[in-house]
N, C-alpha and C positions, 0 to 999 in steps of 0.2 A: 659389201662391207663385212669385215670379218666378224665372226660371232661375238668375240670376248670384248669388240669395240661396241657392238649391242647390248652386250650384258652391261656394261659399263656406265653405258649415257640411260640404259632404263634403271639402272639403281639409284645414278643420279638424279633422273626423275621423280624415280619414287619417293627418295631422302628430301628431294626439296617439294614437292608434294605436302610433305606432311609438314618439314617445316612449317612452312606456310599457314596448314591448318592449326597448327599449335601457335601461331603467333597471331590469327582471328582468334581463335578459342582464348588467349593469354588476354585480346583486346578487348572482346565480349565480354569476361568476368570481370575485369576490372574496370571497364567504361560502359555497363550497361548497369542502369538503376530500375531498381523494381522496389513497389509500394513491401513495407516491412509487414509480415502476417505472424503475429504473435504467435509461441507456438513452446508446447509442454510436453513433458515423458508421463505418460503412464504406464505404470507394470501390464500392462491388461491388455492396452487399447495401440499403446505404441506412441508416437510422437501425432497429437493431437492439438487442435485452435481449442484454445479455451475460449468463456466471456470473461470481457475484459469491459470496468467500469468507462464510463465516460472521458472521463480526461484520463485514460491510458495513455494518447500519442503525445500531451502535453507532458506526461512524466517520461514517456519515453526521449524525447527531445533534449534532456535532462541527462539521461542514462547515455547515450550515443554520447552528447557533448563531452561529461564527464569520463566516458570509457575511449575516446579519441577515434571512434566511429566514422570514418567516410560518410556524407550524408546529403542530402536534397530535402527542399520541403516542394507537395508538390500543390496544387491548388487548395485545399484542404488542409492546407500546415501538416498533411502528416507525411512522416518520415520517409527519402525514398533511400533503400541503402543497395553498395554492390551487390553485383551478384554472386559473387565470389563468398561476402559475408553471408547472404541468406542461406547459402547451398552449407553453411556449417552449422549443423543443429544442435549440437551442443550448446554454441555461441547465442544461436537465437534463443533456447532455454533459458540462458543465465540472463540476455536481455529483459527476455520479458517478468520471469520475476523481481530485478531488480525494479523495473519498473511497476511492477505492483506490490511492492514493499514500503510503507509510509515509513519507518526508519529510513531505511537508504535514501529516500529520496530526501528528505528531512535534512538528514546531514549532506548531501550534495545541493541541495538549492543555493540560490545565491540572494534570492528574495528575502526581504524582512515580514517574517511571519508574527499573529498575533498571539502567537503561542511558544511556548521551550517543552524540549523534551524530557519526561522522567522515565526510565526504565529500570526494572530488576527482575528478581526472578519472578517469571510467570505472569509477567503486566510488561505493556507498555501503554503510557499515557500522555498527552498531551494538555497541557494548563494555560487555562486563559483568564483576563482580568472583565471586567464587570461590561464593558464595552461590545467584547464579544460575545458573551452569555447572558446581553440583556434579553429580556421576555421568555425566558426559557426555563427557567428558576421562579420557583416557590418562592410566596415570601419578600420579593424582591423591594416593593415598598422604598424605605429610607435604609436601609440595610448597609452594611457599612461596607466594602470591596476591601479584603485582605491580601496580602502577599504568600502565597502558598512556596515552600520551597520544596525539593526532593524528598527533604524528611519529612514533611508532611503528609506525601503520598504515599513513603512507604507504610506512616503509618495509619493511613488512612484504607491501606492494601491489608496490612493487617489485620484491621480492626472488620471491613469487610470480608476476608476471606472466612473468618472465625465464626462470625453469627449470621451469615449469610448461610451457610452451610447448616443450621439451625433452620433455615427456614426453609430449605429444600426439602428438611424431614418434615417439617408439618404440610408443606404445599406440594402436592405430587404434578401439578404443572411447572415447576420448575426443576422435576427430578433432571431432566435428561442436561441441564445448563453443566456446562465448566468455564468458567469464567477463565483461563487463560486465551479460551474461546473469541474473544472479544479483547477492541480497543476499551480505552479510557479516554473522556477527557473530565476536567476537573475545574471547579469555579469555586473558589472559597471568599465567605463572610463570614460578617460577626452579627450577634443578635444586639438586640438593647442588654439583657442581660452579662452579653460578656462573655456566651459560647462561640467559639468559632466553627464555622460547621464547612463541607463538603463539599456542595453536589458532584456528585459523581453520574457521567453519562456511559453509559457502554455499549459498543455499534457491535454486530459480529463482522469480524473481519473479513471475511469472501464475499460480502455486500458493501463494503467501506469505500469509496472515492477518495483516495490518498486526498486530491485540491482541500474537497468538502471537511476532511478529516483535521485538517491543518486548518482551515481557515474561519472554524466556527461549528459551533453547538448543533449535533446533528438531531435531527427528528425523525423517527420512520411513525408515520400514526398507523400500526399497522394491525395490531392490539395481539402482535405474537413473538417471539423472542428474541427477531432481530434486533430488535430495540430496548437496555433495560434503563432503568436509575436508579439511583440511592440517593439517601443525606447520612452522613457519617458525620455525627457531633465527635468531634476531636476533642474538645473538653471533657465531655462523662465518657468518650471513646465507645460508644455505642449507634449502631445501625438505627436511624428514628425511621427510616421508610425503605423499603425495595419492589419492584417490580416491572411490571409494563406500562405504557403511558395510559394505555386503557384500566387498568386493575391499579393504578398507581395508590400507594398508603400503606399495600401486602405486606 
């Protein structure tokens, strides 16, 4: 057989060769699912697993639906996605924050939650009515359940940022707090006299369960910062309490 008909039929083998493997390889990333492994940039450390609170995979199921994500659920409800997707770390970045962002998932739910959202500069909060912040609130008694709206938060933000910062100079266990630090949520009444007042909850955020966040008055009994409160009299527009749940009155 002459040489150049050898060179010939081994090119063509070699060409369809790889064919071949480029068309498993093509079949493999796209029809092979693997469990989704949340996954972050650090400057430092590099593309690293964070923790990730409890119902991550529920918000994440959220995020894939809403981002039009290829997806499986597998024994465990949690997410199986390409492989193709998880091989792009970029992509898996922005998943997994959007999934631990209670904004975004807030505004993609499709659920009727017992709260609305209010945000502005350096807060965001979440307001709920007398049902979901029962037993959690001072006071509660015959107390009358008010309508809080956006401008009452802000100026409820207000009136906390202002004297609350007062009380970081007298308490040096609250030096190191910055309240952008931290969620909000909010339950406003009225007194018998005809103050309307506050409560104001603040969770720190890198501890917050987006569900938990959304769905009711959180507690950490844990007597250290992760957890603060206030009552914010909207009437006289002053701070009546701030602190921890253990130190609460401060």
């Amino acid at each position: 057989m002459p040489k150049k008909r050898i060179l010939k039929i081994s090119i063509i083998a070699s060409l369809l060769a790889i064919c071949i493997a480029a068309a498993s390889w093509w079949l493999y990333i796209t029809y092979t699912y693997i469990e989704f492994a949340p996954l972050v940039f650090d400057r430092q450390k590099g593309y690293v697993t964070p923790q990730t609170a409890d119902d991550f995979y529920k918000n994440l199921r959220v995020v894939l639906k809403s981002q039009h994500i290829d997806h499986k659920l597998n024994v465990l409800d949690h997410p199986l996605i390409q492989f193709k997707t998880a091989s792009d770390k970029a992509l898996m970045c922005d998943l997994t924050a959007k999934a631990q962002d209670v904004v975004w998932i807030y505004n993609h739910m499709d659920e009727k939650l017992p709260s609305f959202l209010c945000e502005g500069k350096d807060y965001q909060g979440f307001v709920f009515h007398k049902e979901a912040a029962y037993g959690h609130t001072v006071e509660y008694g015959d107390i009358v359940d008010i309508e809080l709206g956006c401008k009452d938060i802000e100026m409820t933000k207000r009136v906390l940022q202002l004297q609350v910062e007062q009380i970081f100079k007298l308490h040096k266990i609250y030096a190191n707090i910055e309240l952008p630090l931290y969620y909000r949520q909010y339950f406003g009444y009225r007194r018998e006299n005809g103050n309307r007042i506050v409560y104001v909850d603040l969770v720190r955020k890198d501890i917050t369960s987006v569900s938990a966040l959304l769905n009711g008055i959180i507690r950490f009994y844990q007597g250290d910062k992760a957890n603060l409160e206030a009552k914010v009299n909207l009437t006289r527009e002053v701070v009546e309490s701030f602190g921890t749940l253990v130190d609460r009155g401060i």
